[in-house]
C-alpha positions in Angstrom: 187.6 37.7 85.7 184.8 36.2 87.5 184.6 32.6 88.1 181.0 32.7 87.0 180.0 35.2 84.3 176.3 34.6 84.6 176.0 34.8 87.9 175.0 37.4 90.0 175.4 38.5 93.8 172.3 38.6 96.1 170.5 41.8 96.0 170.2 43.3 98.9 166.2 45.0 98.5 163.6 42.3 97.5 164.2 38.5 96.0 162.5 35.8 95.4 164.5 32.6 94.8 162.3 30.9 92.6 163.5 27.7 90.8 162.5 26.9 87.0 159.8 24.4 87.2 161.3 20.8 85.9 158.2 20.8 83.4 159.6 24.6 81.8 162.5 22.9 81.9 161.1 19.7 79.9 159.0 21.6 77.0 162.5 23.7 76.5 164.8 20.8 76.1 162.4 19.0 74.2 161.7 22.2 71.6 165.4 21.9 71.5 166.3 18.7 70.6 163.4 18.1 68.0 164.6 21.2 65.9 168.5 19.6 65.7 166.5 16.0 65.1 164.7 17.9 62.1 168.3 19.5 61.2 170.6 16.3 61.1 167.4 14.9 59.2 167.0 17.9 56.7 170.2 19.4 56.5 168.6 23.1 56.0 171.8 24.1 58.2 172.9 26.8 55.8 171.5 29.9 55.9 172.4 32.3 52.5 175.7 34.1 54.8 176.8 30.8 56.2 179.2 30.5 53.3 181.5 33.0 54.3 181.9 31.3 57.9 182.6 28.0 56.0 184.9 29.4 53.9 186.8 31.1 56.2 186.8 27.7 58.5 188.6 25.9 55.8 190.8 28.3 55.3 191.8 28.2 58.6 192.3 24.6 58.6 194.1 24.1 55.5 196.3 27.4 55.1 196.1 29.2 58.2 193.8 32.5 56.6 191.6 34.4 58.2 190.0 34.6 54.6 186.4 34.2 53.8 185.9 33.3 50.1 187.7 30.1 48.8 191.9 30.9 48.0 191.8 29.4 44.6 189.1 32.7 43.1 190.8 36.0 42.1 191.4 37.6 46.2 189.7 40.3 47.4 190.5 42.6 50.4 187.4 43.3 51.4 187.2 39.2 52.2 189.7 39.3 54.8 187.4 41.5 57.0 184.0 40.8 56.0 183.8 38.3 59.1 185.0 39.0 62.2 187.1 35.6 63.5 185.5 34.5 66.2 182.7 32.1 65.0 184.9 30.5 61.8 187.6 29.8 64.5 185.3 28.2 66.4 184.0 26.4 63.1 187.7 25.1 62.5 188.7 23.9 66.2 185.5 21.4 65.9 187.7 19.7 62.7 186.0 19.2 59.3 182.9 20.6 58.2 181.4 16.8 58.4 182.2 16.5 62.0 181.6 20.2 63.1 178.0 20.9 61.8 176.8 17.8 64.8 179.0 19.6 67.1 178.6 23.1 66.3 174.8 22.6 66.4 174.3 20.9 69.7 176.5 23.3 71.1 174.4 26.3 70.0 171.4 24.3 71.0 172.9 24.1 74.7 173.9 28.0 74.6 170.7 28.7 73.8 169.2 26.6 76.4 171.9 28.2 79.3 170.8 31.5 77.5 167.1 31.0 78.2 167.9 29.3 81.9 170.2 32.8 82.8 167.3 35.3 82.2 164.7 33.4 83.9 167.0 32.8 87.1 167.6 36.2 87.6 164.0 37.4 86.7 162.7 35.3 89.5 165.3 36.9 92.1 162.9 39.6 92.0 159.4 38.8 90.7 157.2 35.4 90.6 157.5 34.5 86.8 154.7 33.5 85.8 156.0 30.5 84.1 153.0 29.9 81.3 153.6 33.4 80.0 156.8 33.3 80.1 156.9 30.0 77.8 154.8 31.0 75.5 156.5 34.0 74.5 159.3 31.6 74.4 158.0 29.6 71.9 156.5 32.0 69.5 159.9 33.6 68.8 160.7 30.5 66.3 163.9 32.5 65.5 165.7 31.5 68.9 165.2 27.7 67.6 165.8 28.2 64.3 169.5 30.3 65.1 170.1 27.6 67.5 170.2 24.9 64.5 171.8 26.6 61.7 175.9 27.4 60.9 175.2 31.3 61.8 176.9 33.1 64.9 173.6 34.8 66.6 173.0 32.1 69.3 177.4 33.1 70.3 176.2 36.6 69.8 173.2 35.9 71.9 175.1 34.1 75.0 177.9 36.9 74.9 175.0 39.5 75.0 173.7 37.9 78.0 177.1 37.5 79.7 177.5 41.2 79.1 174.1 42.1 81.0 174.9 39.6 84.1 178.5 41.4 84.7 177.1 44.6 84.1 174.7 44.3 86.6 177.0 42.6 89.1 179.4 45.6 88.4 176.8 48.2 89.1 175.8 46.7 92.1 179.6 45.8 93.3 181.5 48.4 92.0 184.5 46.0 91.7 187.0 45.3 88.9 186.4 41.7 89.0 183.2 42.0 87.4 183.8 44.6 85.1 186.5 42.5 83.7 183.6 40.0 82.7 182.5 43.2 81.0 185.5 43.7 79.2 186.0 39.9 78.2 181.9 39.8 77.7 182.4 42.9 75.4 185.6 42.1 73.9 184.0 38.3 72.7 181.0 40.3 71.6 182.8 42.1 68.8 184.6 39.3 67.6 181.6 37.4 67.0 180.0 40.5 65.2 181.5 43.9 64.2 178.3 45.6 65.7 179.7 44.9 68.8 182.8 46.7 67.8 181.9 50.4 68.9 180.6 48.8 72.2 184.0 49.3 73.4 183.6 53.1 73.7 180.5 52.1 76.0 182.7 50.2 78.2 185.7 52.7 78.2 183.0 55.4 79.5 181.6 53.4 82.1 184.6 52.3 83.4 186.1 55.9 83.4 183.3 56.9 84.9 183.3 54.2 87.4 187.0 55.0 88.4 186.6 58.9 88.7 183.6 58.1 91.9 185.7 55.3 94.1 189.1 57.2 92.8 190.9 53.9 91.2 192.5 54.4 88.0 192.5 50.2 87.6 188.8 50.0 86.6 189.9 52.5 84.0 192.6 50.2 83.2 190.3 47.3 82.8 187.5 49.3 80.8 190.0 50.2 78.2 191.3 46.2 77.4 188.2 46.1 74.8 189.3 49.0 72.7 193.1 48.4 73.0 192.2 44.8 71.6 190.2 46.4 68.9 192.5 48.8 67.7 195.0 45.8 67.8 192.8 44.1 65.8 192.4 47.0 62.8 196.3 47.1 63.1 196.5 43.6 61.6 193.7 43.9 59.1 195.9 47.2 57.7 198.9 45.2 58.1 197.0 42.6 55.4 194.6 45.0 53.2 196.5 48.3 53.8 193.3 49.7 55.6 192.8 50.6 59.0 189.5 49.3 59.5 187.5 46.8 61.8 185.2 45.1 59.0 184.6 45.3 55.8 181.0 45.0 56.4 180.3 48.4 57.4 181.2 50.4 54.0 178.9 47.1 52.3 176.3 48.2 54.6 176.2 51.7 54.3 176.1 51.8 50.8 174.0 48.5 49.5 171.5 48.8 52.2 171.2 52.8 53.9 171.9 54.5 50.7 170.5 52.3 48.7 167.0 52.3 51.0 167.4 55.8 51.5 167.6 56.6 47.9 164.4 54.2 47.1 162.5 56.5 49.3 163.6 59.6 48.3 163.9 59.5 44.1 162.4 55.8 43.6 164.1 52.2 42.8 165.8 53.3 39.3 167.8 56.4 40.9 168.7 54.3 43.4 170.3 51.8 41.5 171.8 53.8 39.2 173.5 56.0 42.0 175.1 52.7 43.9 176.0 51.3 40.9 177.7 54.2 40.2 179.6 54.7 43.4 180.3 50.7 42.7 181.9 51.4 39.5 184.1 55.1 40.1 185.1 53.1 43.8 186.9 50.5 41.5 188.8 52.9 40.1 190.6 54.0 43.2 194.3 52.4 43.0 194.2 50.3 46.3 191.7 48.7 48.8 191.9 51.3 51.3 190.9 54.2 48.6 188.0 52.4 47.5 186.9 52.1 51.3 187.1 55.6 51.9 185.6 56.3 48.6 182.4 54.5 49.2 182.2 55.9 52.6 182.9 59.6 51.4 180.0 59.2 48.9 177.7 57.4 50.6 177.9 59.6 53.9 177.2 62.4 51.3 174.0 61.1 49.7 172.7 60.6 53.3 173.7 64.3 53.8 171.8 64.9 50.6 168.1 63.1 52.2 168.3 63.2 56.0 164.7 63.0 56.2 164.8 59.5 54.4 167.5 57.9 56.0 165.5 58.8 59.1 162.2 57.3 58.4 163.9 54.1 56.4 166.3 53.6 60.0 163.0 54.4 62.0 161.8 51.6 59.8 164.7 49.2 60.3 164.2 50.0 64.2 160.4 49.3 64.1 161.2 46.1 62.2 163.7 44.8 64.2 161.5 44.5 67.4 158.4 43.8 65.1 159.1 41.5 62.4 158.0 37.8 62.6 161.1 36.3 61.0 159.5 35.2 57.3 163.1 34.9 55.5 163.6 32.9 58.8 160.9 30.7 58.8 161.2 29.8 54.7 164.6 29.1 54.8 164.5 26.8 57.6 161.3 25.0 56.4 162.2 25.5 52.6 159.0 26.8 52.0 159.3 26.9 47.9 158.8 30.7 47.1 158.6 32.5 43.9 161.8 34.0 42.1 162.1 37.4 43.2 163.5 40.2 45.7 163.0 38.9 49.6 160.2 40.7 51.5 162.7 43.5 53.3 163.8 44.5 50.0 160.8 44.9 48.7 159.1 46.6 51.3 162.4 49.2 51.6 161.2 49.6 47.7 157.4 49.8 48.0 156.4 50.2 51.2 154.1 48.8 53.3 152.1 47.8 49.8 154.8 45.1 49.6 153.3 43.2 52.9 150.0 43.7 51.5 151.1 41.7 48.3 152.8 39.2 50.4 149.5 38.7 52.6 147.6 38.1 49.4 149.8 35.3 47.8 151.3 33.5 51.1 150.4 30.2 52.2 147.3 29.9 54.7 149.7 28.1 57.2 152.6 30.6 56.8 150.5 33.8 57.6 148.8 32.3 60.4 152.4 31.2 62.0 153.7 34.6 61.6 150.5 36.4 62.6 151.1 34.5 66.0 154.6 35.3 66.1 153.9 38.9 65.1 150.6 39.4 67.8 153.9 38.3 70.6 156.3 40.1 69.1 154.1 43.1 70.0 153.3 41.4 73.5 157.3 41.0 74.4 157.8 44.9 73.2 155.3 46.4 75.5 156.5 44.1 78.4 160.3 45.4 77.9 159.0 48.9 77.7 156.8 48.5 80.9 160.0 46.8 82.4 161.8 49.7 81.8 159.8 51.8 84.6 158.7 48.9 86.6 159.9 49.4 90.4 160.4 45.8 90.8 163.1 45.4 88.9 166.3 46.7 90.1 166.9 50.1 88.5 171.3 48.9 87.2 169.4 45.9 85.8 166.4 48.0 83.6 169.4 50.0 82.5 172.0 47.6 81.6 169.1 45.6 79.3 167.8 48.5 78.4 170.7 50.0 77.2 171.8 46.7 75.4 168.2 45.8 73.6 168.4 49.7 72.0 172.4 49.7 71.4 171.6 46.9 69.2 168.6 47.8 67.9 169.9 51.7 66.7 173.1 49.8 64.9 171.2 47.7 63.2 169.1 50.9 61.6 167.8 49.8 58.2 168.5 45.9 58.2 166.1 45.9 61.3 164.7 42.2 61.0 164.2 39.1 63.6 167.3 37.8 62.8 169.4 40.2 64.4 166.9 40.7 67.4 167.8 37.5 68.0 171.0 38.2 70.6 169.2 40.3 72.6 165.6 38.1 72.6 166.7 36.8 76.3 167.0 40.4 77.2 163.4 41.1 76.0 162.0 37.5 77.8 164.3 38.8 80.9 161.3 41.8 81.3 158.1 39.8 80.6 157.8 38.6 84.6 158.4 42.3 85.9 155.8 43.7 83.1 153.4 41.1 84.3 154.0 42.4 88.2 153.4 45.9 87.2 149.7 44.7 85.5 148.8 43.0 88.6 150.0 46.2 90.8 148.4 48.5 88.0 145.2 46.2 88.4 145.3 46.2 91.9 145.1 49.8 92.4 
C-alpha cells in the first residue's frame, strides 16, 4: 500500500500548485470547532440510527458481540448484520461511551477537515479555485458539519470515499499495484463502514482485471480481488452465526420497508401498501429459520417490483433526484431540535403524497427554517450543475472526471429510493472536488 493514500503523483499535462489560503483555512476550522462547542454544550449527538452503533460498541466491550441491540432483549438474527463492524469497533477502541463521544467527535471533525483539504489540493493542481465560491458552497452544505458532530459513520464513509478517488486516480495515471492496493484497502474499509460499499468490490475486481489483461500481470488481478475475497470471508462468518449467507441485514429491510413499500404507495395508494408489507412481515415469520425468512422477503419483494416496474422506476428516479437535491430538513431538526409536530417525517410523506407533501411543509414551517433550506437547496442545485459541467470540462484530467464521476453516481444509484442529504454526504467532497473546473469552463465558455 501507499505510504500516502491521499496523495497524488504530478501530472504530467497542466498544474497549478496552488496553496489553500490560511483565511479558507481559518473560516473552516472555525465552522468546525463551533459546531462540536455547540455539541459538547447540547448533547444533540444522537441521531434516530445511532443506537445500533452504541449498542453494538458495548457489546463489544463487555461480551465481545458483534451484536447491535442490547444482549439482555429476546435475540434477533437479523441484529448481528444490520451494521457492518467498522464504525462500532471504532466506537469501542475509544473506551466507554462517556469518554468516546469527545473523542469520536473531534476525530470526525478532523476527517472532515482533511476531507475538505484533499479535494481542494488536488483541484488546484489543475485549475485556480476560486476560493470564495468554493467556501460558500462549503458552507451551505450544513450536512458535512452536522455528520461531522454526531455518533453516525458518514464523515468515515466520507474520508474512505475520498481515499478511494485519490488511489484511483493515481492508479490510472501509474498503472502500478501499489496504488491500486490503496484501492483495495480504500474499497475494502468502505464496505465495512457501510454495506453499500459492499458490491463495490465487483468494481474493483473489473478494473483490476482489466488493468492486468493491458500491461499482462496477473498480480494487479491479484490485488483487485483482496476486496471481494474479504467480503465473502465476511458473509462466511455471519452464516456461521445466523445460518445465512449474507453481507447485511439491511438490504432485505430496505427492499421491502422502503422500495416496495414506496413503490406500492405509488402504484395502489398508502393502504395497499401497508397491507401488502405487513403481510410479507407476517407469512416471512413463519418461515422456520433466519435464513428462510431472508429469502422469503427477498423473493416477494423482488416480485411486487416485478409486478410495477414503472413505479419503482419513477420512485428510484425520485430517490436519485433527491439525493443530489434535498436540503437536509430531517438533518437540520434533529441537530437543532427544532420541535416539530407528531407525525410521519417529510420523505415518507412525500414517497406517500407527492410533491403536495412539500407544499404542506412550506406552508406550516418556520420562517427561519425554510429560508435556511431554500439557501441550501438554490446550492445544492449550483454544486449539481458544476459536477455535471466537470464531467466534460477539458481541464480536468479525463481518469479523475471518471473516477468521481463514477463514485458520486455509484452511490447515488444504490441509494435509489432513500435518496436524501444524508447519504450524499460521503461523496459531498467529490461534488466540491468539480466546482473550480466548472467555474474554468464558464470563464472559457464566456470568453469565447
Amino acid at each position: 500500500m501507499s505510504a500516502a493514500p491521499f496523495s497524488v503523483p504530478a501530472p504530467a499535462a497542466r498544474t497549478i500548485a496552488a496553496p489553500v489560503p490560511r483565511w479558507v483555512c481559518m473560516v473552516l476550522v472555525l465552522l468546525h470547532a463551533a459546531g462540536l462547542l455547540y455539541q459538547l454544550q447540547q448533547h444533540h449527538y444522537l441521531f434516530p440510527d445511532s443506537d445500533r452503533y452504541l449498542a453494538e460498541a458495548a457489546n463489544i466491550t463487555r461480551h465481545g458481540e458483534f451484536y447491535a441491540s442490547p444482549l439482555t432483549e429476546p435475540i434477533r438474527a437479523q441484529e448481528y448484520t444490520i451494521r457492518t463492524p467498522a464504525y462500532p469497533l471504532l466506537l469501542a477502541a475509544l473506551g466507554t461511551p462517556q469518554g468516546y463521544v469527545v473523542w469520536m467527535l473531534l476525530a470526525q471533525n478532523l476527517l472532515s477537515l482533511l476531507n475538505l483539504a484533499a479535494v481542494a489540493r488536488l483541484a488546484a493542481r489543475y485549475t485556480p479555485p476560486r476560493w470564495g465560491w468554493w467556501l460558500a458552497l462549503v458552507v451551505t452544505f450544513p450536512a458535512q458539519l452536522i455528520y461531522a458532530n454526531v455518533l453516525m459513520s458518514e464523515m468515515l464513509l466520507q474520508t474512505a470515499v475520498v481515499g478511494l478517488c485519490s488511489s484511483g486516480f493515481a492508479f490510472w495515471q501509474t498503472r502500478r499495484w501499489p496504488q491500486l492496493a490503496g484501492v483495495a484497502a480504500w474499497a475494502t474499509a468502505a464496505m465495512l463502514i457501510k454495506p453499500v460499499f459492499y458490491p463495490f468490490c465487483l468494481v474493483v475486481l473489473l478494473a483490476g482485471l482489466y488493468a492486468a489483461w493491458q500491461q499482462r500481470r496477473v498480480a494487479l488481478a491479484a490485488v483487485a480481488a483482496v476486496p471481494l475475497v474479504l467480503a465473502l470471508l465476511y458473509q462466511g462468518w455471519n452464516w456461521q452465526r445466523t445460518g445465512y449467507f449474507h453481507f447485511s441485514s439491511i438490504a432485505e429491510i430496505n427492499l421491502l420497508r422502503y422500495n416496495v413499500r414506496g413503490a406500492l404507495r405509488k402504484a395502489e395508494g398508502p393502504e395497499v401498501a401497508e397491507r401488502v408489507v405487513l403481510g410479507i412481515i407476517r407469512a416471512a415469520e413463519n418461515q422456520l429459520g433466519f435464513a428462510a425468512q431472508q429469502r422469503y422477503i427477498k423473493e416477494q419483494s423482488l416480485a411486487v417490483l416485478r409486478e410495477h416496474p414503472v413505479a419503482y422506476g419513477v420512485l428510484h428516479a425520485q430517490g436519485m433526484a433527491n439525493f443530489f437535491l434535498d436540503p437536509g430538513r430531517f438533518d437540520v431538526v434533529h441537530f437543532l431540535a427544532v420541535p416539530e409536530p407528531p407525525g410521519q417525517g417529510l420523505l415518507a410523506r412525500f414517497n406517500a403524497e407527492g410533491y403536495a407533501a412539500i407544499w404542506h411543509f412550506l406552508r406550516t414551517a418556520p420562517v427561519g427554517l425554510l429560508a435556511l433550506l431554500l439557501a441550501v437547496a438554490v446550492a445544492n442545485l449550483v454544486r449539481l450543475g458544476a459536477f455535471l459541467a466537470f464531467l466534460t470540462s477539458s481541464a480536468a484530467p479525463r481518469t479523475l472526471r471518471i473516477t468521481a464521476g463514477a463514485l458520486v453516481f455509484y452511490v447515488a444509484f444504490l441509494t435509489g429510493p432513500l435518496g436524501a442529504a444524508r447519504f450524499a454526504v460521503p461523496v459531498f467532497p467529490l461534488l466540491l472536488l468539480a466546482v473550480p473546473f466548472a467555474l474554468d469552463r464558464c470563464k472559457s465558455l464566456r470568453l469565447r
